[in-house]
N, C-alpha and C positions, 0 to 999 in steps of 0.2 A: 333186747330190753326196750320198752316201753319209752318214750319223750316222756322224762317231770318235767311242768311245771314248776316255775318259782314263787310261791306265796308265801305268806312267814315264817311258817313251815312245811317240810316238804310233801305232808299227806292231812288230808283233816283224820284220818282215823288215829292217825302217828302223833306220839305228844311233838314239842318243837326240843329241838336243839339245847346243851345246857346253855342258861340266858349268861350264867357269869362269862362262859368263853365268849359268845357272843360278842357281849360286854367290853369285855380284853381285848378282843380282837378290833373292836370301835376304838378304844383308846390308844392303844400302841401301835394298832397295822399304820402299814403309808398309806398317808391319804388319800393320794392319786391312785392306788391300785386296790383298795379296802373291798371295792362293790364288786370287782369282777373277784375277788378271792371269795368273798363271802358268800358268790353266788355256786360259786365251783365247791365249797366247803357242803352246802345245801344238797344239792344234786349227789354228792356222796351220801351225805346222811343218811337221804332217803332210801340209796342203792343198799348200806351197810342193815340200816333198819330190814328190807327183803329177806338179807341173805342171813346172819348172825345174830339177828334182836332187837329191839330196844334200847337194853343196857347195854349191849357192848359197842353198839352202833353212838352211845352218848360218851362212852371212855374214849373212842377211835376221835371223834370229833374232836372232843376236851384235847388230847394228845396231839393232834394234826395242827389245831388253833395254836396254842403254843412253841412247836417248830417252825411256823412261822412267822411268828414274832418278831419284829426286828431285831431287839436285843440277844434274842438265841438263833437267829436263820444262820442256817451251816453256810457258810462260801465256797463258789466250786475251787475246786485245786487249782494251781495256778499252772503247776502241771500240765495240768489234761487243756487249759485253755490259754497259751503264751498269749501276751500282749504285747506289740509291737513295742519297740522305744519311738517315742513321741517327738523326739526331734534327729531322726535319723534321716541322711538326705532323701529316700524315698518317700518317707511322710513328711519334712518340707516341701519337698516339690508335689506332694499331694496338696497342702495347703495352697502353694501358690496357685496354681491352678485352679481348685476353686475360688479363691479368692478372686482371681481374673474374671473367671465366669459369672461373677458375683457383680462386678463392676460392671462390665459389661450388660448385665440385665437389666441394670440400672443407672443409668448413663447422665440421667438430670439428676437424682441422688447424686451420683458420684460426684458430678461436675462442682456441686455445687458445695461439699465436702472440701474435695482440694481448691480450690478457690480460696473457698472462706480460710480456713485453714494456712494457703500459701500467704496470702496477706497479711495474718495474724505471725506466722514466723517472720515471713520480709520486714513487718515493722521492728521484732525484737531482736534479730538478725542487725539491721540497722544501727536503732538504739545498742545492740552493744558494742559496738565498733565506739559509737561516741564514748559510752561510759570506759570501754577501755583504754583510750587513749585519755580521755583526761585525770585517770587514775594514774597513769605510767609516769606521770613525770618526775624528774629527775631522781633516777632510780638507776644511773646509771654511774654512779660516784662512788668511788669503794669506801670514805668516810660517809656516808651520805648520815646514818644514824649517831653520829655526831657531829653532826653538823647543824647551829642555830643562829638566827638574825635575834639582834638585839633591836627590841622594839621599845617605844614612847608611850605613857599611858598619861594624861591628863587627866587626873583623875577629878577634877573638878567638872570636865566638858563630858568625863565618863566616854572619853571616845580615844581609841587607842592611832597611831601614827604607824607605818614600818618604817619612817625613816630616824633620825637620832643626832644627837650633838654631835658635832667635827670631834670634840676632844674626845668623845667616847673613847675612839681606837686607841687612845695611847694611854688615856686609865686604865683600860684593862689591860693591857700588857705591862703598867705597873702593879696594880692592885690586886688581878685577878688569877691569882696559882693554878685555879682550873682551867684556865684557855690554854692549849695547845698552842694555837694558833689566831692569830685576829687579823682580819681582814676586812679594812674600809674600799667602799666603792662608793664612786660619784657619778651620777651620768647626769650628762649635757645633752640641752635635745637642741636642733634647728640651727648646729653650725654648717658653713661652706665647705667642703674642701675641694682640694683639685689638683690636676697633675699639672706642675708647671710645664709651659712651652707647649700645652694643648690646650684644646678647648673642653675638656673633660671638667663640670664641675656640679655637684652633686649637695645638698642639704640633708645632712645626715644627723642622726644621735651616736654618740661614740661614750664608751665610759674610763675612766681615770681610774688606773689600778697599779698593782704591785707586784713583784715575780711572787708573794704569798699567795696569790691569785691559784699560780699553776699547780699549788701544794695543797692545797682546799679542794679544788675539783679536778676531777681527770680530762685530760686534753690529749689529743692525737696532734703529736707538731710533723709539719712537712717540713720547716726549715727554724732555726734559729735553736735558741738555749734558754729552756725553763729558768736557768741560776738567773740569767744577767739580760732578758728581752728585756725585762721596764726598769733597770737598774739604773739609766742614765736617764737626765732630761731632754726632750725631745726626741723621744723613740717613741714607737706605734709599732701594734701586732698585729696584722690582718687574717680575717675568715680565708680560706681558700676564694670563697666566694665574691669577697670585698678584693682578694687579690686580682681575679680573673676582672673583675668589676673597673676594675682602674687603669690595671696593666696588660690585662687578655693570658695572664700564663702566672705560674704561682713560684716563679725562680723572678723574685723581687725583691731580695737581700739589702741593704743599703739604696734602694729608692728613695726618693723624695715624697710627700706629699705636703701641700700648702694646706694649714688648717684655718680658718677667714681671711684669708686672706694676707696674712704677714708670716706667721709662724709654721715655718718648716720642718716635718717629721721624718726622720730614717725610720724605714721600717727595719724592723730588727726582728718579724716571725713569721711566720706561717702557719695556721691550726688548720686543722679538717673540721668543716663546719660540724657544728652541733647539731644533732637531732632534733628532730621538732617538738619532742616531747621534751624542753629545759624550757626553765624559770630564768636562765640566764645568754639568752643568746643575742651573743656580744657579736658583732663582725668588727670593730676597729679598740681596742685600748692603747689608750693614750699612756703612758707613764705618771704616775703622780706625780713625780719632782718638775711635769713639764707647768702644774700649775703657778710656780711662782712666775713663768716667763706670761702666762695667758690670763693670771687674774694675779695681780701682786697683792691683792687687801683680802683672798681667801685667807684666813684663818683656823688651822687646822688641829687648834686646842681652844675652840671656843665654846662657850654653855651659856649662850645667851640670846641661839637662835635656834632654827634647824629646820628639814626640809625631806622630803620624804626623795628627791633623789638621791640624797647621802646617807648609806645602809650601813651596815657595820656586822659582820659572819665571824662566827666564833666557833673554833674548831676545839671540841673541849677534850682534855685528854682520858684513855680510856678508865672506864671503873669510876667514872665521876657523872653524878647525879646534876643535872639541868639544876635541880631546888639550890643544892650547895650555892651557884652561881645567881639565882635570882634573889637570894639572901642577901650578897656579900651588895649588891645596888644599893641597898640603903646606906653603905659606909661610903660608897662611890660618892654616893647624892650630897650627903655630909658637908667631904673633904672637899667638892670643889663649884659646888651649888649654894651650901650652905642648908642651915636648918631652916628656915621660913620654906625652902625648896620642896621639905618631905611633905607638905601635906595638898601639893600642888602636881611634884611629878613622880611617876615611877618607871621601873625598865622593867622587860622580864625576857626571857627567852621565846622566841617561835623555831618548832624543828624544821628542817626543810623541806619534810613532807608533806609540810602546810601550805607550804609559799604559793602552791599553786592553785590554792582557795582565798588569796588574801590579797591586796597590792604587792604587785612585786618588780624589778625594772627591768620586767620582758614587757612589760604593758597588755599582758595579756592570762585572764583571771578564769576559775572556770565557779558556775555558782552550784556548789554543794545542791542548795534548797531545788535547784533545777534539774537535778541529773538524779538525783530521789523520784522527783516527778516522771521523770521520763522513765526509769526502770520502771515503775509503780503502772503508767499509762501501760508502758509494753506490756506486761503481765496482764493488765485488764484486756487490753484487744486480743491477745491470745485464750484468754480461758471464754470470750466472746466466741470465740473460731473452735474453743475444744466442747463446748454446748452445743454451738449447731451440729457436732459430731454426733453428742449424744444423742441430741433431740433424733434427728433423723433414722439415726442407727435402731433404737428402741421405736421409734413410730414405722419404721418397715419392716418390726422383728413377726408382726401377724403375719405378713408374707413368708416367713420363713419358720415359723412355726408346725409345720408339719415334717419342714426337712428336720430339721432338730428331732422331735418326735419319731422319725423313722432310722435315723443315725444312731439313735440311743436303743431302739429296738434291737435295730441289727447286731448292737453290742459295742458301738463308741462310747469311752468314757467319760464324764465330764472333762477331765484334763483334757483330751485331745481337742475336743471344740473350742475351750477356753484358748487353745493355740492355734486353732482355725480363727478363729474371729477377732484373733489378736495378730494372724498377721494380716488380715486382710484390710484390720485398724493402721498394720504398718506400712502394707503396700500403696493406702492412699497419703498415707505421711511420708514416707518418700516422694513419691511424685509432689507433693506440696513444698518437696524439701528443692525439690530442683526447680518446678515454679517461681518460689519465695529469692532463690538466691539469683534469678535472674529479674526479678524483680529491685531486688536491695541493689542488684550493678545498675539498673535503669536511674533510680531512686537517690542514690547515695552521693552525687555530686549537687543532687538539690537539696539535701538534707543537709549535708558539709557548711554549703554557703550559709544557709538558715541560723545555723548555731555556731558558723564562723571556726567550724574544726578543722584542719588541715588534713583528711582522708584520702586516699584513690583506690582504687579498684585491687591495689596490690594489699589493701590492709584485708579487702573480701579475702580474696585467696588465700590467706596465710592460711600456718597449720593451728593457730591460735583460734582462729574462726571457725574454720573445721573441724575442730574438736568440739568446741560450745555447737555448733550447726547438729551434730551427732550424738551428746548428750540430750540436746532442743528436743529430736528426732524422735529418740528413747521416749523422754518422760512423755510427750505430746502423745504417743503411739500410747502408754500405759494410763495416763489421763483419760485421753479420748475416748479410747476404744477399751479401758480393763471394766467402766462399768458397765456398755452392751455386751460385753462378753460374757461378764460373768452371771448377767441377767438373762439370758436368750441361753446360754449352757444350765443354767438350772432349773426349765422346763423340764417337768416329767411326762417320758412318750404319753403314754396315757392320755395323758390330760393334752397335750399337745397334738394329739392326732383327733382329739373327739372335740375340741374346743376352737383349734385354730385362730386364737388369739391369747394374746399377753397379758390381761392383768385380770385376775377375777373377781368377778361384782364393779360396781363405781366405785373410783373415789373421788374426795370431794376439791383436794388437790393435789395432782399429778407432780411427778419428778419433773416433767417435761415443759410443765406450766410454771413452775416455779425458775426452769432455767431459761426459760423466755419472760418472765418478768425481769432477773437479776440483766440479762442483755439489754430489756431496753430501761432500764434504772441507769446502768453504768453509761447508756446512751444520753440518756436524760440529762446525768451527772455534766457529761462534756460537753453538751450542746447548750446549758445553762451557765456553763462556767466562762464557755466562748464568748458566748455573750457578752457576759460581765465584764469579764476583762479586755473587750473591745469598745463596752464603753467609758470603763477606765483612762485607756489610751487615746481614744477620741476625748474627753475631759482635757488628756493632759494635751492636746491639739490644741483644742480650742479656750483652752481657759486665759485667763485674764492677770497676765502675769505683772500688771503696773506698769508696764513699760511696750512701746511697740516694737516687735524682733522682724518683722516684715522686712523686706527689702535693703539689709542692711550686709554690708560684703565687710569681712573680715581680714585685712592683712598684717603681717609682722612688721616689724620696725627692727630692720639688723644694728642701724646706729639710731638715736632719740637726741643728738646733737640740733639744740633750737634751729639753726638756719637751715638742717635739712628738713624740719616736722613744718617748719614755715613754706620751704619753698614744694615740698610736696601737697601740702594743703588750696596753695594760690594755683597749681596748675591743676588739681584737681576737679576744683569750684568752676574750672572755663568750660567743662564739659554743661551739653544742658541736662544730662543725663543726671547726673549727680546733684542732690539737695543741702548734703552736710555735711562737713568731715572733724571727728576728734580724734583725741588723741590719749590714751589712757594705758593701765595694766591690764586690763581686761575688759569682757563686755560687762551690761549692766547683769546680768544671770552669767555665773561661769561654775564650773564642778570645784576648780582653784581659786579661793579666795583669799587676800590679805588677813589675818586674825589681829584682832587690837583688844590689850585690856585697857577701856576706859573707867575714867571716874567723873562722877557729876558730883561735888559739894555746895553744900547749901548749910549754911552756918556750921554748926560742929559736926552737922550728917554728913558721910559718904556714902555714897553709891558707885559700888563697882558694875559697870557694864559690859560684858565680853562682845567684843560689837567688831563687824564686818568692816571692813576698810575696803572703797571703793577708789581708786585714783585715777582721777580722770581732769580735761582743761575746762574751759568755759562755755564749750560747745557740746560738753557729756550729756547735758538732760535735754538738750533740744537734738541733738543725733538720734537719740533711742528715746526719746517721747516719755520723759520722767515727769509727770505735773510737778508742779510746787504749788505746797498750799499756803505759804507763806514767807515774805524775807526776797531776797535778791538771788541771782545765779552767780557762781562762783565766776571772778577773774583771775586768768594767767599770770597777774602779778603776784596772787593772793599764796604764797611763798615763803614769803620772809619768816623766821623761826620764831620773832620777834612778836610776830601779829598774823598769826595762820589762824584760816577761817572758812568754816567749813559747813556743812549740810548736813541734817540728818532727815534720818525719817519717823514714822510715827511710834513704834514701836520703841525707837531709842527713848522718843518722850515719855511712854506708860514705864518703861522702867525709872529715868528720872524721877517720874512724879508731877510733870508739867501734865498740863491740862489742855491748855491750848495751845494751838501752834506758835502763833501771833506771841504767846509770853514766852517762848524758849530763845526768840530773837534777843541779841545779845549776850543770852549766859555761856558761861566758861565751863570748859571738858576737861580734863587732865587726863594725859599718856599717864596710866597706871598710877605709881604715886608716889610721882615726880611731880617736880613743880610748872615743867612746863605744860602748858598747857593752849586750846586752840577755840577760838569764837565762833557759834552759831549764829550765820547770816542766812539761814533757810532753813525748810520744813519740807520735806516730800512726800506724797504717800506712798506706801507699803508698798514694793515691790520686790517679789520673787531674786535674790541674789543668788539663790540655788533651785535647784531641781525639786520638783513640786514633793518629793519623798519627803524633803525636810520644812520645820517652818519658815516662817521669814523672820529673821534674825535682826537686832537692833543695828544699823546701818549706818555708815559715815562718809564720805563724800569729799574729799580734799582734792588741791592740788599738786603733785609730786611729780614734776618733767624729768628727774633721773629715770624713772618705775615707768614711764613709757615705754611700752614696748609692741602698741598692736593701734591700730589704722580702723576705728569704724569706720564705714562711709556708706550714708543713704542716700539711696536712690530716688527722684524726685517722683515717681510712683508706688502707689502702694504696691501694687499686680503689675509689675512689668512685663513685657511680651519679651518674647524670647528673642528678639532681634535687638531689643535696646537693651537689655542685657549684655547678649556679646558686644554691643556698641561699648559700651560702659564699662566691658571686660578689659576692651581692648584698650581702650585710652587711660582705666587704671594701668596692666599691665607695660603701656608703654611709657608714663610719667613714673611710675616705681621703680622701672630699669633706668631710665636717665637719672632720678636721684639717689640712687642705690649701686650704682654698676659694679660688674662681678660677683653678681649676689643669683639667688633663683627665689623666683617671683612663685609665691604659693598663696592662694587666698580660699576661703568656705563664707558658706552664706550663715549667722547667725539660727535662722530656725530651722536648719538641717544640721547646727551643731547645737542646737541645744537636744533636739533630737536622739541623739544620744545616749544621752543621759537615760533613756526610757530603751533600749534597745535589749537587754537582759526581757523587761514585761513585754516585748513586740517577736521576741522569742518564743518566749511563753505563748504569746499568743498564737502564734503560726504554726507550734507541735500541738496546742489542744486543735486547733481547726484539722490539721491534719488528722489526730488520732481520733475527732467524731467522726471527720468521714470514712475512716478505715471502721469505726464500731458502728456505724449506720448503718455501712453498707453492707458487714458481714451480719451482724442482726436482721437485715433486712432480706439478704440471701435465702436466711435459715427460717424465718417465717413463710416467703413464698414457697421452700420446701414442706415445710409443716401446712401451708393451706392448700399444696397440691394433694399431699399425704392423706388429709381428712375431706376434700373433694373426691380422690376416689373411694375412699371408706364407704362414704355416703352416697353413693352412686345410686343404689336399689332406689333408697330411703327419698333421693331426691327425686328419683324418678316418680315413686306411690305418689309421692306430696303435689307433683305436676298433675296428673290425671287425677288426682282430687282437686284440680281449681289452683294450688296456690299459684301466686305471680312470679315472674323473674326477684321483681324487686324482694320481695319475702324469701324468696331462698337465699338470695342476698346476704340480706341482713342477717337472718339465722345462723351464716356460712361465717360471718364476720362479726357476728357480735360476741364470741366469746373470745377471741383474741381481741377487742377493744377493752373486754374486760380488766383485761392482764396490763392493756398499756395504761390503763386507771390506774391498777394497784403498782404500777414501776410509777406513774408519776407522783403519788403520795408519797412514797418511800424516798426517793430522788430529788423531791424540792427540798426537804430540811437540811438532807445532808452535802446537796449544793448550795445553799444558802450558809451552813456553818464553814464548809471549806473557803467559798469567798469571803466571807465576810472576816475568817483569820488571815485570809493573802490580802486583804486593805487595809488591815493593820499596819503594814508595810511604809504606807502611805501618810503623812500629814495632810494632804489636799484629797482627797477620795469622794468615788459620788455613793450615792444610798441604792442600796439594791430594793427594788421597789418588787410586790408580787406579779406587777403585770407578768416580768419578764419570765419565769415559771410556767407560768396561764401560759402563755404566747408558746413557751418549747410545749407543754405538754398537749398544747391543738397542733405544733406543727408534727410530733411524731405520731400523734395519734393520725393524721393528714398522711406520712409518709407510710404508716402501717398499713392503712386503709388501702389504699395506691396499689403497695406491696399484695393483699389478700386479695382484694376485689376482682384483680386480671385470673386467678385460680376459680372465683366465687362466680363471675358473668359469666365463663367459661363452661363451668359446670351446671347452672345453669339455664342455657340456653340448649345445652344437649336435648335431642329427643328423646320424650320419660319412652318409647317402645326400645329403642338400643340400652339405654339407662337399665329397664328391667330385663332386660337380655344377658346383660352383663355377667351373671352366674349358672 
């Protein structure tokens, strides 16, 4: 038989083919295989036209077009062609194997895969360690879900307390049917104690409790009796810990301890320390009855103060609703506050699952708002690391577009490659997996200190981590790798062996462009937010707090007895080191302030003002550099109940209603509204009594030498050198012990304890610096893979462009300007939405600075700067190639 030719149809003497099958066969055949059936359909026609006719050569057609139809094409028997099972260990280890050989051929792909990838798990690997241990606490109490602190609401200040009245504990064990159980707890911070007849003595916090204690929470005792430890006064329980601490061995049964010095404790138990995941970890309780011996003026049915280290736990009995008991406070308030009380205070319940997001008297808090961010951060660096997966994977699917195409020939199914390419997605996620977690152990005791968690290496290892590590592993592996898979498995041979690449036609925006924008967006986002909130923190550095905190050393006062504050102060001033010494309750900024309700009246007007109480001698505003803008400085006589006279500042005046400073001299304040009341001999300006978070409150200024209990003392330089310092250490610590003896000398400098107060934002600030540099770098990875990727693409193309004239620098640019493109459209998308996230975390803040556009501009030149960096070593690279190897190249 003769070679036809293919024209439209198969003979000019011959009519053509029916046009409807034809027709049919354009619209239903697969489209990858349409031309070569259509051409095979032809070449019959023409044969049948020979041998049988015309007509029947148009019915065979019609008939043949149809059979192979998609919707009617018969399927071979599965019979006649068994298909292997797809995950039986000889077709796993077919997989693995290729997959090896797969890495292997590509060895800067790969690297550059598990890398990004081990980083992005090491960070979330990390972070969950943190977020799981400060979720665990106190979860270890078999009442724990009934169990609640009874908290203080001021509902005028709109600011809630955890601590509560003395009398609270014994109303509710009369009034309240639904407590089980109530248990007060007191803790004392910065007494002595010590073993008599050695030299062992220690300044500790200890807390004051009740054998209800050991019936509330569960405790492991080594030695002693839950009934009758704190049953007597002057008994104490000690941690195994505090036992080993004092005694060296935990068989301390009727021991002594000296608690400041006069009052001696039997110990009377022994506990197995507490985990470190409790809200309550106690090492010493004291017995409660021992407070009549240690304060005889506590008051343990009073409602007329209160104090956030006196808590109050309510064990309520089962089948009883928290609301029932938050109801019955108002009858509370009633009976022994009084009704002027209810529109002032309320109580309610906190569970204990709270405590460890709220004040609580372990002293140590975790912040909710922050450990949201850090999940939220981790997820972003990881689906960072699971992009450049894609991007890569799909930009070197043209490479492997003919193997696909000949696997499907020979008769692989889809499924089986979707399980080839999905472990080969697994076998670099493993390797990433053991990367990452030798990462997180290098990692993990710098990360600990940073956010102050107590971690080690044994919390990596657990099977709790192992298990999230494994899960991580899974989803990352299906993330990753399920859309290359299932994109390079649905290539049809056909088209895959005559095309030898992946997407047909342009488009105008790629998957791959899109997920290299959203990486450096999420880049943008942290490296703008860094920013900010480093200038925040610098603000709160350097801002101008009304008063000078420089150089000012801080120490306790164990007694405030005049002739010791007198003779500590005259041996102090002989030093030339030393400029000032007062004597006060605190510094002029403290977290802990005095609260006072005042009143200003002025003929039938009152003004109530809830004003800060400052107490301090006559050396307070020249210690810590308070100006006065009017009136005299307080004297240490100025005392008397009779004729007390006192300072305020400007703000106390705008609520008054005074105008000038100079008229508030002379006028009369009144404690609440009472009659007594106290004289304005000064004006001070505004100065910070708290942490820049809050404003500056109306402020008061007296003399009170009982409420002494803390040592300013300025140093006669602003910037002292490090040598007059320890001079100045030393000659403090050695006049403190002479006038203090059997005490321990502990002192801090004023602007590293105000410091502080910002140490939550300096947090913050040190996990976003870390988590840009981890999305920088892994974004940055994944681009130099992507510009090596489309440098060899263009290989030919740059070669032609070279032997037509163009320059190094033009291929350059060509090679780089469409990834600058992308880093334009992530920084449009990325300023607003880092500009809205900051500007609701400065809400946060009364003192805050303004976010101005530079700083936007500024990230979006430096990643544009880091991107550029990143492509250009691929862009000079390629080239500088010579265009005769360039066109050789295929």
């Amino acid at each position: 038989m003769e070679p036809i030719k293919r024209p439209d149809h198969p003979n000019r003497n011959v009519g053509p083919p029916p046009r409807w099958a034809t027709t049919l066969l354009d619209w239903l055949g697969d489209p990858n295989t349409v031309e070569e059936v259509q051409g095979d359909l032809l070449e019959l026609y023409a044969y049948w036209v020979k041998t049988v006719g015309v007509r029947k050569a148009r019915w065979r057609y019609g008939l043949s077009v149809l059979n192979l139809l998609r919707p009617l094409a018969k399927r071979k028997s599965v019979a006649e062609y068994p298909s292997p099972f797809l995950l039986s260990p000889h077709m796993i280890r077919n997989y693995l194997k290729i997959a090896l050989r797969s890495l292997a051929k590509s060895k800067g792909y790969s690297l550059i895969n598990i890398t990004g990838l081990a980083a992005g798990l090491a960070c979330t690997v990390v972070i969950f360690l943190v977020i799981r241990h400060e979720t665990s606490y106190d979860q270890n109490h078999a009442n724990g879900s009934r169990i609640y602190r009874v908290e203080t609401e001021n509902t005028k200040e709109k600011h809630t307390y955890p601590g509560t009245f003395t009398g609270m504990a014994n109303a509710l064990r009369t009034d309240a049917p639904e407590a089980e159980l109530v248990v007060p707890l007191f803790k004392v911070r910065g007494s002595i104690f010590a073993v008599p007849s050695t030299d062992k003595r220690f300044k500790e916090s200890f807390v004051f409790a009740d054998n209800r204690l050991f019936h509330l929470l569960n405790y492991q005792w080594l030695a002693g009796n839950a009934r009758t430890a704190l049953s007597q006064p002057n008994t104490v329980v000690l941690s195994r810990a505090y036992a080993e601490k004092y005694f060296g061995t935990t068989d301390v049964l009727s021991k002594i301890i000296q608690l400041d010095n006069k009052q001696e404790l039997m110990v009377a138990g022994v506990l197995e320390d507490q985990p470190s995941t409790t809200s309550f970890p106690f090492d010493m309780l004291v017995s409660f009855s021992t407070l009549k011996n240690t304060s005889p003026d506590f008051d343990l049915n009073a409602w007329n103060g209160w104090g956030d280290n006196f808590q109050v736990f309510v064990l309520l009995k089962k089948g009883i609703d928290p609301t029932q008991l938050n109801k019955r406070f108002r009858s509370i308030i009633l009976k022994y506050m009084g009704k002027e009380a209810l529109s002032d205070k309320n109580f309610f319940l906190t569970p204990l699952s709270q405590l460890h997001y709220s004040s609580n008297l372990s002293g140590r808090t975790a912040n909710l708002g922050l450990l949201k961010t850090l999940a939220f951060v981790s997820l972003l660096v990881l689906l960072i690391a699971c992009f450049n997966f894609i991007n890569l994977s799909t930009a070197q699917a043209f490479k492997r577009a003919k193997e696909v195409g000949i696997r499907k020939a020979v008769g692989s199914n889809r499924l089986s490659l979707v399980y080839q390419f999905l472990t080969e997605a697994g076998l670099i996620t493993f390797l990433a997996v053991l990367l990452a977690i030798l990462l997180a152990q290098i990692t993990l005791s710098t990360v600990a200190g940073m956010l102050a968690v107590p971690l080690t290496t044994s919390d990596l290892f657990s099977w709790q981590t192992g298990l999230f590590a494994f899960i991580l592993a899974v989803l990352t592996t299906l993330l990753a790798g399920g859309y290359p898979a299932f994109r390079l498995s649905g290539m049809a041979p056909i088209w895959a062996l005559k095309n030898n690449t992946l997407t047909q036609g342009k488009q105008w925006f790629s998957l791959r462009q899109g997920l290299v924008v959203v990486q450096f967006t999420v880049s943008l986002i942290l490296i703008s937010s860094a920013m900010l909130i480093n200038q925040q923190l610098t603000f709160f550095r350097n801002a101008d707090l009304g008063f000078n905190k420089s150089a000012i050393i801080t120490v306790g006062l164990p007694e405030n007895k005049p002739e010791k504050r007198q003779a500590l102060r005259n041996q102090l001033v002989e030093s030339s080191q030393i400029k000032d010494v007062s004597f006060s309750f605190n510094s002029a900024s403290a977290e802990s302030n005095w609260m006072q309700s005042m009143q200003y009246r002025k003929g039938t007007k009152t003004i109530d003002i809830r004003t800060q109480t400052k107490m301090g001698d006559s050396r307070y505003l020249d210690t810590y550099g308070i100006p006065l803008l009017a009136g005299e400085k307080l004297r240490d006589t100025d005392t008397s109940s009779a004729a007390i006279k006192v300072i305020v500042n400007e703000i106390f005046l705008n609520r008054s209603g005074i105008s000038r400073p100079a008229d508030a001299i002379g006028q009369k304040v009144y404690f609440g509204d009472s009659q007594e009341f106290a004289t304005i001999i000064g004006v001070t300006k505004n100065f910070n009594v708290n942490s820049l978070h809050q404003k500056i409150d109306p402020t008061l200024i007296m003399v009170v030498p009982k409420n002494f209990y803390q040592a300013g003392i300025k140093l006669q330089m602003e910037n002292p050198t490090a040598e007059t310092v320890q001079a100045a250490l030393a000659h403090i610590e050695k006049v403190w012990t002479a006038t203090f003896p059997n005490q321990v000398f502990e002192y801090s400098f004023l602007d590293e304890t105000l410091a502080q107060a910002y140490k939550s934002e300096t947090r913050t600030a040190q996990l976003i610096e870390a988590s840009t540099f981890l999305a920088v770098l892994i974004a940055c990875l994944g681009l130099f893979g992507l510009a090596t990727f489309i440098a060899e693409q263009r290989t030919k193309e740059i070669g032609v462009r070279k032997v037509l004239g163009a320059s190094v620098a033009s291929i350059i640019t060509m090679l780089s300007r469409d990834f600058l493109k992308l880093i334009l459209i992530a920084i449009v998308l990325a300023s607003p939405i880092a500009w809205y996230a900051m500007n609701q975390w400065l809400q946060n803040f009364e003192f805050k600075i303004e976010i101005r556009w530079w700083v936007f501009a500024l990230t979006g030149l430096l990643m544009a700067g880091i991107a550029l960096l990143t492509v250009s070593f691929q862009s000079i690279k390629a080239a500088l190639v010579n265009p005769v190897t360039s066109l050789r190249s295929e």
